[in-house]
Phi, psi and omega in degrees: 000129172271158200289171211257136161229007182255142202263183168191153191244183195158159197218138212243090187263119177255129165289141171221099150269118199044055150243175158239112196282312174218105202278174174248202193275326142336321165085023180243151168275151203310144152201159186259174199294359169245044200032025146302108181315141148197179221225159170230163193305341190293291222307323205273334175302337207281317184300311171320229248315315206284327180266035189258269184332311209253331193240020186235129183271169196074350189254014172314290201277009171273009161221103187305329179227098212210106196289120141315166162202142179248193221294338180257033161053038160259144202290137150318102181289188204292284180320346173274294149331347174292298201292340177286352181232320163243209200262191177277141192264122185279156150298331178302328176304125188259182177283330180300320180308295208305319207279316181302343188284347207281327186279348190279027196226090188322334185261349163252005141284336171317267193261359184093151186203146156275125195236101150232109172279160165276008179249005189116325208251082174266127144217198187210126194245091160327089189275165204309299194277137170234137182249153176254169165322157156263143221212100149331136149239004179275164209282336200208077196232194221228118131284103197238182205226148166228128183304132219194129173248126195239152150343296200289130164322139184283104193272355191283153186300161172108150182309132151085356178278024192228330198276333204276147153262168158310092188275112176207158200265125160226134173265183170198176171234153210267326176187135165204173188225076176274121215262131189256137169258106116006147149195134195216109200253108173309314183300355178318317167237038182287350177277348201265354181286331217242025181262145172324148181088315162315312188094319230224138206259010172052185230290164177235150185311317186308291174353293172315314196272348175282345192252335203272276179337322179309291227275010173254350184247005194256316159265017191257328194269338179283107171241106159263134171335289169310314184293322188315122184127324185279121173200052294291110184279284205230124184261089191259119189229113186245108165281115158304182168284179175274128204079332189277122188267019157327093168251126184251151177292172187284131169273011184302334263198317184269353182272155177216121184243107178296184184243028124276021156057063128223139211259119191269196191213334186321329179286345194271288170335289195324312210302297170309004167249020177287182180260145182085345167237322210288351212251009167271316197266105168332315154200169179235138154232124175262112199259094143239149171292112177334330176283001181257145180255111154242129178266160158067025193278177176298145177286130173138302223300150176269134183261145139249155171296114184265008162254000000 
C-alpha cells in the first residue's frame, strides 16, 4: 500500500453525561484551577487503542502499547510486549530491526512512541497524529460525588471497623462536552521509513480511516462505571490538497457549545473560509448523530453518520 501524505487537522468532541470521562488520582474528574473540566490526550488515546484492540480485526497483537498479562496475571513491562509479538530484543539486534518491527504497530504508526528497552535499545518516534487536551465547552456543568456501598466487611483496624462494610465515593459531571484538536502530519516518520532495511510504506489510507473509526466509536462503545455516559458528540476532519504546507490553529477555542447542548461551528467555518487557507483544503467531513444539533458548518462539508 502506498504511504498517506496528506495532512490534515480536526477536532474530536467527546460528550460525558454523569459520567467521568477522565478522572486524576483523586478519582474526580480533571479539572483546572479556574474549574474547567478537561480531559488529557492520553485519555481520548486510550479509547482509540481499546477499539483497535476489541473491535477491529488482526489489530489486537498490532497495537504495542496496550496492558498484557501473563499466565500468573502479571502485567507485562515494555520488553515484554515487544517480545509477545516479535522476537526477544539481543545485543545483536540492531536498531534499524527495532524500529520497522516498531513501525509494523498500528499505534505507533499513529502516535509515535518512547522505546527503552532494558536491553540497550532506546528511541523516540515522532508520531503522525498529535492529539490535544480536551478543553470542556459547555457552559456549566457540576461535579458531584456519590456515596457507593460494598457487601465485604471494612479491613481497616479500630472499633467497631471490622463489624462495618466498606463505604466508598465516585464522582462523576453532570454534564460536559470536551473538544480535543487533531492534527496529523504523515512526514513525521518519514526519515525513519527511508532508513536501509525498513521495508515499510508508513502511514496508509486505510490507516487514517482506522484513526478516523477510533476517536468517532472508541468512546462510544467503551463502556465502564466510570465511563458509561461517555461519548463521541462530534468529528470534525479537514484534509488538505496534497503537498499543501497550510497550518491552522487548535479549534478547542472556536467550538462553541450552547447550554441547550448545540454546537456551534461558526467560528471554525470563518476561519476556513479565508483566503489562503480555504483554496488549501480538499474536503471537510463532518460525523455526528442526527440527534446532535450543529449549526454554522463549513461550506461544503460531507455530513456523515458518526457511528
Amino acid at each position: 500500500m502506498n504511504q498517506y501524505s496528506q495532512r490534515a487537522y480536526g477536532c474530536a468532541i467527546i460528550k460525558a453525561v454523569n459520567s467521568n470521562y477522565n478522572a486524576d488520582f483523586s478519582h474526580r474528574p480533571r479539572t483546572l484551577p479556574d474549574g474547567t473540566a478537561y480531559a488529557t490526550d492520553k485519555a481520548l488515546k486510550y479509547l482509540i487503542r481499546n477499539h483497535w484492540v476489541q473491535h477491529l480485526t488482526g489489530e489486537r497483537d498490532y497495537v504495542l502499547y496496550w496492558k498484557r498479562y501473563d499466565d500468573n496475571l502479571k502485567p507485562f513491562g515494555l520488553d515484554d510486549s515487544y517480545e509477545h509479538k516479535f522476537s526477544k530484543i539481543e545485543k545483536k539486534t540492531s536498531k534499524t530491526e527495532v524500529i520497522k518491527n516498531l513501525l509494523d504497530c498500528l499505534d505507533v504508526r499513529t502516535f509515535g512512541a518512547t522505546f527503552a528497552s532494558k536491553n540497550g535499545v532506546s528511541m523516540s518516534l515522532h508520531g503522525p497524529l498529535q492529539i490535544s487536551h480536551g478543553l470542556n465547552r459547555y457552559p456549566v456543568s457540576e461535579v458531584y460525588a456519590e456515596q457507593i456501598g460494598s457487601p465485604f466487611a471494612n479491613n481497616e483496624e479500630g472499633k467497631n471497623k471490622k463489624e462495618q462494610t466498606t463505604l466508598g465515593t465516585q464522582y462523576k459531571i453532570d454534564r460536559a462536552y470536551y473538544a480535543h484538536h487533531l492534527s496529523l502530519n504523515p512526514s513525521n516518520l518519514t526519515a525513519h521509513y527511508q532508513l536501509d532495511g525498513i521495508g515499510a510504506t508508513g502511514l496508509t489510507g486505510e490507516d487514517v480511516e482506522k484513526i478516523k473509526e477510533g476517536v468517532r466509536k472508541g468512546p462510544t462503545y467503551y463502556d465502564s462505571t466510570a465511563k458509561s455516559g461517555t461519548e463521541t458528540a462530534l468529528l470534525l476532519w479537514v484534509t488538505l490538497k496534497d503537498k499543501s504546507q497550510l497550518v491552522l490553529p487548535s479549534f478547542v477555542e472556536l467550538v462553541q457549545v450552547s447550554d441547550d447542548e448545540t454546537i456551534d461551528l461558526q467560528l471554525v467555518t470563518d476561519l476556513l473560509a479565508r483566503e489562503g487557507i480555504k483554496d488549501a483544503i480538499e474536503r471537510v467531513e463532518v460525523y455526528h448523530e442526527p440527534s446532535t444539533a450543529v449549526i454554522n458548518l463549513p461550506a461544503g462539508a460531507e455530513l456523515k453518520n458518526l457511528i
